[in-house]
N, C-alpha and C positions, 0 to 999 in steps of 0.2 A: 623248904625241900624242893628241890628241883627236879625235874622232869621233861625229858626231852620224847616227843609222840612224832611219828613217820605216819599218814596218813595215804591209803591207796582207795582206789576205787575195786571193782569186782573184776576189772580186768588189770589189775596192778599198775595203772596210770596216779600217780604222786596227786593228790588234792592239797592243795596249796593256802587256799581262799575260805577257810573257815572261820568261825569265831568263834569268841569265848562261853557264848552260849551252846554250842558245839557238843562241849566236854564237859565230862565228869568224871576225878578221881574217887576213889576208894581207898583209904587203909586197913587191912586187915578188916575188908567187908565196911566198913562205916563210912559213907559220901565225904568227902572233904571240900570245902568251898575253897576257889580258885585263887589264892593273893596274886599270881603275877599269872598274864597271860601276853602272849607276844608271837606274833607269823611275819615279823621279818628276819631276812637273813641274820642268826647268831654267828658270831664267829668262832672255827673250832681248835681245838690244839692237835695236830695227828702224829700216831707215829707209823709209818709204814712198814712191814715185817715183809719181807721176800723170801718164799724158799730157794734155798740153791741147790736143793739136791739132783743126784745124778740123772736122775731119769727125767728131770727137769731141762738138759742140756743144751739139747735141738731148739730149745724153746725160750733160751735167757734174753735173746735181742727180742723178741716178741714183748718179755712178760717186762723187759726194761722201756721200751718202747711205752707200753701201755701206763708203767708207772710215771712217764714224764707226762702222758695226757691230764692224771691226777691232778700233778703237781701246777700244771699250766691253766688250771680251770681252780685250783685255791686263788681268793680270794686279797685283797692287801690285808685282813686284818686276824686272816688264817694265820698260822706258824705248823711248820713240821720239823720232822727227822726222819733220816730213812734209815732202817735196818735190813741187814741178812742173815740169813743163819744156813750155814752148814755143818763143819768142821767148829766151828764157834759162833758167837752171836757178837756180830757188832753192830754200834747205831752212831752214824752220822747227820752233822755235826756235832759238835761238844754241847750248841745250846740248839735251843728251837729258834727257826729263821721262819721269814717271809721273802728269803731272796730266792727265787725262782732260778736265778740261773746256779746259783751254789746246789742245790737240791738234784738238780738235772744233772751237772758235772759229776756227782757225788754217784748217780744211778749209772754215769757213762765210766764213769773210773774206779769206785772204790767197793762195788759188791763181791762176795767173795768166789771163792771157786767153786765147783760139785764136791760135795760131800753127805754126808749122812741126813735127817731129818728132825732136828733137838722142836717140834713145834709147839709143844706146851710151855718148853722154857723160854722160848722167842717171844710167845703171849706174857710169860710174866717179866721179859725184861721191859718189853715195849710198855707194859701197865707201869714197869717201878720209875722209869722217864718220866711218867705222867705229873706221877705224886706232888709236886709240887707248883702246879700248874694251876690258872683258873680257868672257870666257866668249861663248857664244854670239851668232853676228854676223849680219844677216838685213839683204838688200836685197828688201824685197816691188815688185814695182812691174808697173805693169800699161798696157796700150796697146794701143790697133785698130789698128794701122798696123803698117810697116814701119820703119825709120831713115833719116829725112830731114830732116838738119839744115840748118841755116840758110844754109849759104855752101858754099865748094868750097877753106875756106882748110885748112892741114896739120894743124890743129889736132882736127880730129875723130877720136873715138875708133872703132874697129872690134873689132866679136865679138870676134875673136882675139887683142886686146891690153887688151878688159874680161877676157875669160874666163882668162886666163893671170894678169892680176893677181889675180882675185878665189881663183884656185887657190891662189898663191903666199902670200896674205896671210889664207886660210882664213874668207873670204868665202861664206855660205851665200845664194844669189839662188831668190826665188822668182819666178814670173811667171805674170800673168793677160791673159791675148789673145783679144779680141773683135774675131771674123768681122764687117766691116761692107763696105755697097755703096758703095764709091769711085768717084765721075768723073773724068775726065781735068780739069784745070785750063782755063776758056776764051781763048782765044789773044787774044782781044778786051780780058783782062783782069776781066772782071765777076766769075771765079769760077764755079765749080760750087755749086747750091745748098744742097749739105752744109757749104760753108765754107769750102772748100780754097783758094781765093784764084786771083787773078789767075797769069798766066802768069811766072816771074822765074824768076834762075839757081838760086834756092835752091828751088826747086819743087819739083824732082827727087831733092834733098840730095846729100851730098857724096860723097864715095868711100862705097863700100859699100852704100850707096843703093839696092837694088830699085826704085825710083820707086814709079809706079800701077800695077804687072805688071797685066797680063790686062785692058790697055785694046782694044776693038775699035767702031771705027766709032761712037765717039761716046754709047756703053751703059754705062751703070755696070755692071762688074764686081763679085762680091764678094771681097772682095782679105781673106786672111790673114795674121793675126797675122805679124811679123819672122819667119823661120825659126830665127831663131838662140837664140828664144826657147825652145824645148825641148831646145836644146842644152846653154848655158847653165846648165840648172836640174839635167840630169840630172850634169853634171861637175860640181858645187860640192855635189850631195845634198840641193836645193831638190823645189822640185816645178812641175808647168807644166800649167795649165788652160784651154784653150782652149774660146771660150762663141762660141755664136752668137746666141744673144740677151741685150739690156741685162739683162732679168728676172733674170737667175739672178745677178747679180753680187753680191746680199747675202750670198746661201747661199755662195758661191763665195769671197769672202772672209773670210765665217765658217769656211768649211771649213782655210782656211790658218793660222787663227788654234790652230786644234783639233788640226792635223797639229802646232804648234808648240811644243803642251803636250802633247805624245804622244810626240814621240820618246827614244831610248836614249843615254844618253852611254856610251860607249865610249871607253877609252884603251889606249895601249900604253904600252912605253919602246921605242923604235927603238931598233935594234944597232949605228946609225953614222949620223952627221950630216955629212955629206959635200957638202952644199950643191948636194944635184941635185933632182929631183922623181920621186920614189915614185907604183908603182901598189901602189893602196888598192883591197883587196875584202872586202867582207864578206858571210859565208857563213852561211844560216839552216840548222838541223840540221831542221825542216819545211821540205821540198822544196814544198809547197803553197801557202806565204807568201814575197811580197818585201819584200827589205828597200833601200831608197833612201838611197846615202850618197856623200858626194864619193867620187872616184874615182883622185886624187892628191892628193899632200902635199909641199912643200918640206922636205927634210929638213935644217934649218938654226936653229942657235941664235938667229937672229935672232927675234924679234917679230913674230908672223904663222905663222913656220914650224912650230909645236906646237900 
C-alpha cells in the first residue's frame, strides 16, 4: 500500500530531511509497520485541468503563463497532459509526455475558449487519464469559480462521486482557486462585462451548482473558489491554495511543483484486502510538523486499490 505524505513545519515551509523513524501509519486505528520508506525525489504522472471560463478571460495569458512555469520545473522522468474545460473537456496530448516543449506549445496553442464551468467533470476526466498509469498519480487543476456546467442533463459529475472515485483509484488532486468579482449574468442577454455570457439554462450549471452565490442588487460580489476544492485535496493528500490575486499564480504553481518533488513514499502490506475502504493516518513523531496524506484507501487487489 502506498502512501504519498507532504510534510510542513508551523509556518508552512516543506520539511524535506526526515526519516523513517519519523512516521507512523495507521489502518483504521491499528499502527502498521513501514515496508517501503523513501525521501528522494519520486517521479509523478500529472494531468493539468485549466478553467477557461468567462470571467476567467482578462486572466488566460497569466494562468497559461503560470502553467508553462509547472511544466518547466517537471522533472526528466515526470510525464503530463494538459487539459481545458469549458464548453467541453479536452486533454492534450494523445499520451503522457516528458517533452517540455510539446506541453508549452500545447498551453500557447490548443486551450480552448471562454465558456461555461463543467469542474467536477474536468476532475473525473483528468482522474480516468490516470487509470492506467504507474506510481504516483496527480490531477493539478485550477479555477476561479464554482461548478457550472453546461446543461441540467444526468451526466454531470458531483464532489462526492469525483472525490469517492479519485479515493478508490488512489488519485492524488491538487487544486488552485482564485477569489475573483463575479456579476450576476444580464437578463437582456449582453452578459456581464467579465464574460459570463448572456442569461441561459446552463448559466447557473447543473446539479451541484452553487451558481453566482453572494449576488445582491445588481454588484459584483467576490465569489470563492468551489468549496469542494479543499475538500477534495485534503482526502486524496493533495494540497489546496487559495489566491486572491492573478500575481501570485506563478509562485503558486511553482510551489506545487516543489511540494511534488518533496514528498515521502510510504508503504505498508495491509492485513486483509476485504474490498471496503480503510482510514489512513499518518503520524509524525515531531508533534511541531504536519504531515498531508490521503486519508483512505480501498483495500482491494484490484488496480487502483494499493
Amino acid at each position: 500500500m502506498a502512501v504519498y505524505a507532504t510534510v510542513t513545519d508551523q509556518s508552512g515551509r516543506l520539511v524535506p530531511d526526515l526519516g523513517r523513524d519519523d512516521f507512523q501509519i495507521a489502518d483504521n486505528g491499528k499502527r502498521q509497520e513501514l515496508a517501503v520508506f523513501a525521501n528522494d525525489i519520486q517521479p509523478i504522472t500529472v494531468v493539468m485541468m485549466l478553467d477557461r471560463s468567462g470571467s476567467m478571460q482578462s486572466n488566460f495569458r497569466l494562468v497559461a503563463k503560470a502553467a508553462e512555469q509547472f511544466v518547466t520545473d517537471l522533472l526528466p522522468a515526470d510525464k503530463a497532459r494538459i487539459g481545458s474545460f469549458s464548453n467541453r473537456i479536452q486533454v492534450d496530448p494523445r499520451a503522457f509526455t516528458s517533452d517540455h516543449h510539446e506541453l508549452i506549445e500545447i498551453l500557447r496553442t490548443e486551450l480552448q475558449e471562454a465558456g461555461p464551468t463543467p469542474l467536477w467533470n474536468a476532475v473525473n476526466v483528468g482522474i480516468t487519464a490516470l487509470l492506467h498509469q504507474q506510481g504516483r498519480r496527480v490531477v493539478l487543476v485550477f479555477t476561479d469559480g464554482v461548478d457550472m456546467p453546461l446543461n441540467f442533463s444526468n451526466h454531470n459529475k458531483s464532489l462526492k462521486d469525483v472525490m469517492k472515485r479519485a479515493e478508490e483509484e488512489n488519485v492524488m488532486v491538487y487544486a488552485i482557486g482564485l477569489a475573483g468579482q463575479n456579476g450576476m449574468p444580464d437578463v437582456a442577454g449582453r452578459g456581464d462585462p467579465r464574460g459570463r455570457g448572456g442569461m441561459n439554462p446552463g448559466a447557473f450549471g447543473g446539479p451541484g451548482g452553487r451558481g453566482l452565490g453572494g449576488y445582491k442588487g445588481g454588484q459584483p460580489q467576490l465569489e470563492k473558489p468551489d468549496e469542494g476544492l479543499p475538500k477534495i485535496a485534503a482526502a486524496t493528500g493533495g494540497g489546496y491554495f487559495e489566491l486572491t490575486s492573478p500575481k501570485d499564480l506563478a509562485s503558486t504553481f511553482a510551489r506545487v511543483a516543489d511540494e511534488l518533488h518533496h514528498q515521502y513514499a510510504l508503504g505498508f502490506t495491509p492485513e486483509k484486502l476485504d474490498g471496503k475502504m480503510h482510514d489512513l493516518t499518518v503520524h509524525l513523531a515531531k508533534p511541531d510538523l504536519n504531515a498531508r496524506a490521503r486519508k483512505r484507501y480501498m483495500a482491494s487487489k484490484l488496480p487502483g486499490g494499493s
